[in-house]
Legacy VTK file of the C-alpha trace (Angstrom):
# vtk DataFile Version 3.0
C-alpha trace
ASCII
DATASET POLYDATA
POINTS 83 float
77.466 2.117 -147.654
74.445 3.878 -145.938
74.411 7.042 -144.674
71.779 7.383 -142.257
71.723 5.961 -138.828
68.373 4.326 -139.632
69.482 2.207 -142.827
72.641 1.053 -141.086
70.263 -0.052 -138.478
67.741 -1.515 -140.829
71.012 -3.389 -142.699
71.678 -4.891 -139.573
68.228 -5.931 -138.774
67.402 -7.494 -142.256
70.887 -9.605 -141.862
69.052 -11.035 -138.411
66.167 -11.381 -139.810
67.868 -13.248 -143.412
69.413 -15.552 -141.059
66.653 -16.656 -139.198
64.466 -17.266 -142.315
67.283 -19.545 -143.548
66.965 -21.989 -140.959
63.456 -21.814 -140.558
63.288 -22.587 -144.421
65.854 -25.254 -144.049
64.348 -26.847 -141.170
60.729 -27.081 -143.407
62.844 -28.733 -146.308
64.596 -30.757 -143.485
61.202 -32.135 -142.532
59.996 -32.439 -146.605
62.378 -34.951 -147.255
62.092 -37.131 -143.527
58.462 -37.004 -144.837
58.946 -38.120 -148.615
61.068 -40.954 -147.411
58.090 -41.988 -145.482
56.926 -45.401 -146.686
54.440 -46.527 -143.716
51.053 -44.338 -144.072
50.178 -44.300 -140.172
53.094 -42.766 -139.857
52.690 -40.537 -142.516
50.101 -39.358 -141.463
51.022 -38.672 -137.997
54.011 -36.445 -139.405
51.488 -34.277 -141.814
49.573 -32.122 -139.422
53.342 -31.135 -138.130
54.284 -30.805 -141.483
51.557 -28.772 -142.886
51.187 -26.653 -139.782
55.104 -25.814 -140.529
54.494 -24.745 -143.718
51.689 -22.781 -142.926
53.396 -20.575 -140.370
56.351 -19.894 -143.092
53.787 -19.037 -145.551
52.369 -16.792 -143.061
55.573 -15.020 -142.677
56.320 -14.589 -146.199
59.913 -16.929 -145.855
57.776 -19.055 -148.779
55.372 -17.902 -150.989
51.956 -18.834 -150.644
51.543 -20.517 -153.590
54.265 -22.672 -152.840
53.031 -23.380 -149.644
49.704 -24.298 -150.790
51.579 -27.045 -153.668
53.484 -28.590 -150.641
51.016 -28.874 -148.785
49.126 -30.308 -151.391
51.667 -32.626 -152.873
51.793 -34.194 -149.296
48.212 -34.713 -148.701
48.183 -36.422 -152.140
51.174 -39.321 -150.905
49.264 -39.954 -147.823
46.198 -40.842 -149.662
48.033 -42.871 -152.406
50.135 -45.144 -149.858
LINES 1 84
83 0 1 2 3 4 5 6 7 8 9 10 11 12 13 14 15 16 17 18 19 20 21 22 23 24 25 26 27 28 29 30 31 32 33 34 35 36 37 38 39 40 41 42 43 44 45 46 47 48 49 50 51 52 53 54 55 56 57 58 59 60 61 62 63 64 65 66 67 68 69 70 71 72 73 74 75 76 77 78 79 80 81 82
């Protein structure tokens, strides 16, 4: 158990913080998987710009890694063009 005042504080913060990048996560994968179901490319690509702008803002909070953002992101532009 910590000792300090600070890293009981900072336990408690990162257990918010853990929390919330769960469902923010889950709510991207959530999305992945409405959008690979997708079988009609209008509205495909009406759901993309949500999609990739949803990814982009977990990237830019390190919940995903970069990398993985930019092969989902890429991976979906790639079944818009081929439906």
């Amino acid at each position: 158990m910590a000792n300090h005042k600070s890293a009981i504080k900072r336990i408690r913060a990162n257990e918010k913080k853990r929390i919330a990048n769960r469902y923010y996560a889950k709510t991207m994968r959530h999305m992945l998987r409405d959008f690979r179901a997708l079988t009609d490319k209008s509205e495909a690509e009406k759901l993309l710009p949500k999609l990739v702008s949803n990814i982009d803002r977990l990237a830019k909070r390190t919940v995903i890694h970069k990398n993985k953002a930019a092969n989902l992101k890429s991976k979906c532009m790639h079944k818009v063009a081929t439906l």
